[in-house]
C-alpha positions as semicolon CSV with decimal commas, in nm:
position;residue;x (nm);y (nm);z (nm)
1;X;10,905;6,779;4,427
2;X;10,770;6,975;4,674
3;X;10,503;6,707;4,851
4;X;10,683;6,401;4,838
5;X;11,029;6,408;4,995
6;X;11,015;6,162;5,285
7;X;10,669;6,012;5,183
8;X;10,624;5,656;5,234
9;X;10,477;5,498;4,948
10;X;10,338;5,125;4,872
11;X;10,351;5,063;4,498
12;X;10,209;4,709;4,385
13;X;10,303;4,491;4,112
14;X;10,639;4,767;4,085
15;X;10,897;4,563;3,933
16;X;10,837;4,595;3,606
17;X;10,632;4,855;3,385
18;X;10,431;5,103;3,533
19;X;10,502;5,016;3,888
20;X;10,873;5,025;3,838
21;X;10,847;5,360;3,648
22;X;10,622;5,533;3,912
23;X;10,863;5,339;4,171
24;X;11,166;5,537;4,028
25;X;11,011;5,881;3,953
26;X;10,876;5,882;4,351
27;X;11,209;5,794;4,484
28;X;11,365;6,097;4,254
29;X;11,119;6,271;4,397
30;X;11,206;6,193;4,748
31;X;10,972;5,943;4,854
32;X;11,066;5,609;5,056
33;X;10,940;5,364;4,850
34;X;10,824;4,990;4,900
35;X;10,721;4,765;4,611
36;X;10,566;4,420;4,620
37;X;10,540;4,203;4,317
38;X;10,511;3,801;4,256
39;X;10,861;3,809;4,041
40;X;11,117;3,746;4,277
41;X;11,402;3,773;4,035
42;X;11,226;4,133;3,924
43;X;11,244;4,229;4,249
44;X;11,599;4,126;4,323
45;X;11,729;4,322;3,964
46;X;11,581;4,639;4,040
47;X;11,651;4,668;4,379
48;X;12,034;4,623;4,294
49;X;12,018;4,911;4,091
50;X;11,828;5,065;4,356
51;X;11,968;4,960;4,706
52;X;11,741;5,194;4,878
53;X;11,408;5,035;4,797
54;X;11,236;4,824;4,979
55;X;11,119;4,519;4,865
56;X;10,807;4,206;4,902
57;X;10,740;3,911;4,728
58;X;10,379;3,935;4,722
59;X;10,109;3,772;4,551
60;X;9,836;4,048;4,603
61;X;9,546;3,787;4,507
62;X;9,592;3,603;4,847
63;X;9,481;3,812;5,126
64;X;9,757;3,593;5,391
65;X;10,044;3,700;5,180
66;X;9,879;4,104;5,194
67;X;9,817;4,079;5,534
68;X;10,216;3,958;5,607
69;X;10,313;4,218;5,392
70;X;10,188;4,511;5,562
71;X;10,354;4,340;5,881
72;X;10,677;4,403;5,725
73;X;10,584;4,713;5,544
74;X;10,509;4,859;5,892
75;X;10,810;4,749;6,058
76;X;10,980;4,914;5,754
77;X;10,740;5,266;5,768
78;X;10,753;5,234;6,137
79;X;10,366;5,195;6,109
80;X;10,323;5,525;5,839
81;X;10,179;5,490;5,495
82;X;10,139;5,835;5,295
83;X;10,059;5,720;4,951
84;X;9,960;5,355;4,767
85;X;9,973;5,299;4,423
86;X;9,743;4,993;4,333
87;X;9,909;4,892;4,019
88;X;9,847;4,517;4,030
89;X;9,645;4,402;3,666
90;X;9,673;4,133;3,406
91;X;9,518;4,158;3,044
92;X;9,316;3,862;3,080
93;X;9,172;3,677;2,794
94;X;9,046;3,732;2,484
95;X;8,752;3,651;2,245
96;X;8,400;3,667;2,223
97;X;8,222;3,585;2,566
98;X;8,099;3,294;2,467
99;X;8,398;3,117;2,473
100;X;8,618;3,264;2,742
101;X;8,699;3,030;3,004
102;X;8,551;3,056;3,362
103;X;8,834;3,037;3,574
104;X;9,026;3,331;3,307
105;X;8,770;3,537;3,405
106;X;8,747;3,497;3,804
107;X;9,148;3,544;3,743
108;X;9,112;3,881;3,533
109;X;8,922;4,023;3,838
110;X;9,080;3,872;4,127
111;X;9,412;4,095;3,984
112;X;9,275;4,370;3,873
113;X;9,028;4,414;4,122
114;X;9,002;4,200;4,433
115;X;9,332;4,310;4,465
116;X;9,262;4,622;4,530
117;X;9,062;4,585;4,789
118;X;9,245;4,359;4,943
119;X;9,575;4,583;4,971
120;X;9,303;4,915;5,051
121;X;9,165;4,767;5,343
122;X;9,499;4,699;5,480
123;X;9,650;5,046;5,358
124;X;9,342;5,297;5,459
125;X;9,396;5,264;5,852
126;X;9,757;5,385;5,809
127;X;9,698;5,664;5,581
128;X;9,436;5,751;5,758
129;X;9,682;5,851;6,049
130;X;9,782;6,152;5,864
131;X;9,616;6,205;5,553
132;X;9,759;6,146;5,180
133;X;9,681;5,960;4,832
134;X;9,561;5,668;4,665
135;X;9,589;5,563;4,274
136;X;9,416;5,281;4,181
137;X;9,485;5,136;3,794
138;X;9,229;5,149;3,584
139;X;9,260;5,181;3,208
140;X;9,044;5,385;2,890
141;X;8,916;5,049;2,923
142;X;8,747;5,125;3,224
143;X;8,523;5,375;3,037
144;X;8,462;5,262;2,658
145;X;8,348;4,936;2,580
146;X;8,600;4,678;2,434
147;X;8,462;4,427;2,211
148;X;8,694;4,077;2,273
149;X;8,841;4,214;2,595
150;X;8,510;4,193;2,837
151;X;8,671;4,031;3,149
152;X;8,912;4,326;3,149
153;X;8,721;4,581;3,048
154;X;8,448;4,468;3,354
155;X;8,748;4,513;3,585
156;X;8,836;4,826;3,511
157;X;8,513;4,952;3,503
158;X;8,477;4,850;3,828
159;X;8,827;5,015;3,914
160;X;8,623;5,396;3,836
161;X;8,341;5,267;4,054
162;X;8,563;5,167;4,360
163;X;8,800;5,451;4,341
164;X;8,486;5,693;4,316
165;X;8,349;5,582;4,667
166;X;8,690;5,521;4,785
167;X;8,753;5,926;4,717
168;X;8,393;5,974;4,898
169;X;8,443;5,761;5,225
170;X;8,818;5,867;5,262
171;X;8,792;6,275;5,134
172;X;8,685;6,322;5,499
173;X;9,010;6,219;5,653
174;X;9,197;6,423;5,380
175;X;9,281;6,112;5,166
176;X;9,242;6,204;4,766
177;X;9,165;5,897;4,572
178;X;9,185;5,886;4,196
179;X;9,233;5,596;3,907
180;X;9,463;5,671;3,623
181;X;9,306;5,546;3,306
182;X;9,586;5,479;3,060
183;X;9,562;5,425;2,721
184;X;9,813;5,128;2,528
185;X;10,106;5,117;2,670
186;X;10,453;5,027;2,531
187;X;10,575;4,722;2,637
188;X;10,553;4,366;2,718
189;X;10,219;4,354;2,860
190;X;10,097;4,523;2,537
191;X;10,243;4,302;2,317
192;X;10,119;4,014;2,455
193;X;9,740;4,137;2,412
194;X;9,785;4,274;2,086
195;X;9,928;3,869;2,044
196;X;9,614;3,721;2,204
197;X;9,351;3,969;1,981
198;X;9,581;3,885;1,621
199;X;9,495;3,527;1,719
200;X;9,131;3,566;1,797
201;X;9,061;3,736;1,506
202;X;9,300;3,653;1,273
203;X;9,415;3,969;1,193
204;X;9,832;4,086;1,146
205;X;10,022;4,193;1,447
206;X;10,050;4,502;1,290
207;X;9,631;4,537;1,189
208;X;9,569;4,539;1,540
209;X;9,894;4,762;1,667
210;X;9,732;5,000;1,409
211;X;9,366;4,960;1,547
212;X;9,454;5,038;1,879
213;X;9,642;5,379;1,841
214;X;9,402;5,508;1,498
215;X;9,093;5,635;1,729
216;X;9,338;5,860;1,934
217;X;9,406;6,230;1,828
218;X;9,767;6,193;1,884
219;X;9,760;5,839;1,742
220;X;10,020;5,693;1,994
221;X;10,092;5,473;2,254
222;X;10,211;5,615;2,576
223;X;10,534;5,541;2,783
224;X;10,513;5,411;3,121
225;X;10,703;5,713;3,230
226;X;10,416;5,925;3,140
227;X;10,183;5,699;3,324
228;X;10,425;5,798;3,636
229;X;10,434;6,152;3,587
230;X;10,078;6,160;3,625
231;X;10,055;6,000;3,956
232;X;10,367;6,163;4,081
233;X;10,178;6,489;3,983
234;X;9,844;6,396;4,179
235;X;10,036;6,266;4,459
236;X;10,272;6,626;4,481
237;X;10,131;6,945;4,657
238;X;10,032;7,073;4,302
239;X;9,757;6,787;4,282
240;X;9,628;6,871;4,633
241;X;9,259;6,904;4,526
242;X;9,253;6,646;4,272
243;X;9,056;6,361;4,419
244;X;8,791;6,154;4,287
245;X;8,904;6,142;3,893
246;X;8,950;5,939;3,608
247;X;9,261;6,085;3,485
248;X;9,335;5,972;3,153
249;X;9,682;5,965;2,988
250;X;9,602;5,813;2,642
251;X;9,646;6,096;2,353
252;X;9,262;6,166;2,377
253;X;9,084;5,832;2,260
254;X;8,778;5,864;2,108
255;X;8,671;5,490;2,143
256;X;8,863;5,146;2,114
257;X;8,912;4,897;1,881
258;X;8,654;4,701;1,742
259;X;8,652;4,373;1,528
C-alpha cells in the first residue's frame, strides 16, 4: 500500500489481538515492524511465524523498561520512527464505584494511559525527524458513558483528550495523530469483561454478550482485523489529511450497555 513500504513502525502490546493484527497487516503492507509486549512466550510464537519482526519484552507501565526499549528500537531503525501504534490497554475492573479497589484503578490508567505518554515522549523526537503517524487506542468507551466500567471508561476518555492535543502540538511537524475508538471486540480480552460484568450483576454470559452488541445498527462485534484496516488506512497515503479524529469502527453504536 502505497505509503507504507519501508516504514518503520512501533506497535505496543502487538502480540496478541489488535496489536498482532495491525502488526501483520503493516508488514503486508511493507512496513518494518517492531512490537513490544510483557508476554515473552507471545512474543517468541509470533515472531517464529514471522522471522522478520522485531521484537521487545516490554512492560510499557515502567518508564526504565520504555526508555531501554527505544535504545534498541533505534539501533534496530537506525534512529527512524515513521509510525507508533499505542495499543497497550487492560479492561480493568468492574462494578459500581463504590466498591472498586484503589490500586485496580491507578492500574486501569497506568495501561491505558500513562502508557501512552510514556512511549509518546520517547517516540515524538524521532518522528519528528521526518514526519508520519500516531494511533493511540481508545475505545466507544472513550465517548459514551459506561455504567460498571468507570476506571476504563475514564481512560479512554482521556485517550480522545490526549490524542486531540497530541494532533495539535505535532500537526506542525507533519505528524497526524488520531485514536481509533473500537467497539467489542472478538476475543479473549472481551470475554473476560463480559465474565467480570455477568458476575457483578448477576446476569448470563449470554444477557450481557447480547447487551453489548443490541445498541449497534449492525448489531455485531468487530474483528481485530478490522480494527487494523483502519489504522493501516490512516497511516497509508490515502489517510494523509486525517489527523485529529476519533475514528470509530464499532457498527454505529448508539450508546452502551447499561445495568
Amino acid at each position: 500500500m502505497q505509503g507504507i513500504k519501508d516504514k518503520k513502525v512501533l506497535i505496543t502490546a502487538g502480540a496478541t489481538g489488535i496489536g498482532k493484527a495491525t502488526a501483520i497487516a503493516m508488514m503486508k503492507a511493507g512496513a518494518q515492524v517492531h512490537v513490544c509486549d510483557i508476554d515473552d512466550q507471545a512474543l517468541a510464537s509470533f515472531k517464529q511465524d514471522y522471522p522478520l519482526l522485531l521484537t521487545s519484552v516490554t512492560n510499557v507501565t515502567k518508564p526504565d523498561e520504555v526508555a531501554e526499549m527505544f535504545v534498541q528500537l533505534q539501533q534496530n531503525f537506525s534512529g527512524k520512527l515513521d509510525f507508533l501504534v499505542n495499543n497497550a490497554g487492560v479492561s480493568g475492573p468492574a462494578g459500581p464505584i463504590e466498591t472498586l479497589d484503589i490500586e485496580q484503578w491507578k492500574a486501569t490508567f497506568d495501561v491505558n494511559l500513562h502508557a501512552t505518554f510514556y512511549v509518546s515522549k520517547h517516540a515524538i523526537p524521532l518522528i519528528k525527524q521526518h514526519g508520519g503517524a500516531i494511533m493511540n487506542l481508545s475505545s466507544t468507551a472513550g465517548l459514551f458513558g459506561y455504567p460498571l466500567r468507570s476506571p476504563y471508561a475514564s481512560a479512554k476518555w482521556a485517550i480522545v483528550g490526549l490524542s486531540k492535543t497530541m494532533a495539535m502540538e505535532l500537526g506542525p511537524f507533519n505528524i497526524r495523530v488520531n485514536c481509533i475508538c473500537p467497539g467489542s471486540v472478538n476475543g479473549e480480552r472481551m470475554d473476560r469483561v463480559i465474565s467480570s460484568i455477568a458476575q457483578a450483576t448477576g446476569e448470563s454470559l449470554e444477557k450481557v454478550r447480547e447487551d453489548n452488541v443490541k445498541n449497534t445498527s449492525m448489531t455485531t462485534f468487530v474483528d481485530a482485523d478490522d480494527i487494523a484496516n483502519m489504522i493501516v488506512f490512516s497511516f497509508c497515503d490515502l489517510g494523509a489529511k486525517i489527523s485529529g479524529q476519533s475514528l470509530t469502527v464499532d457498527g454505529d453504536t448508539h450508546s452502551l450497555a447499561t445495568y
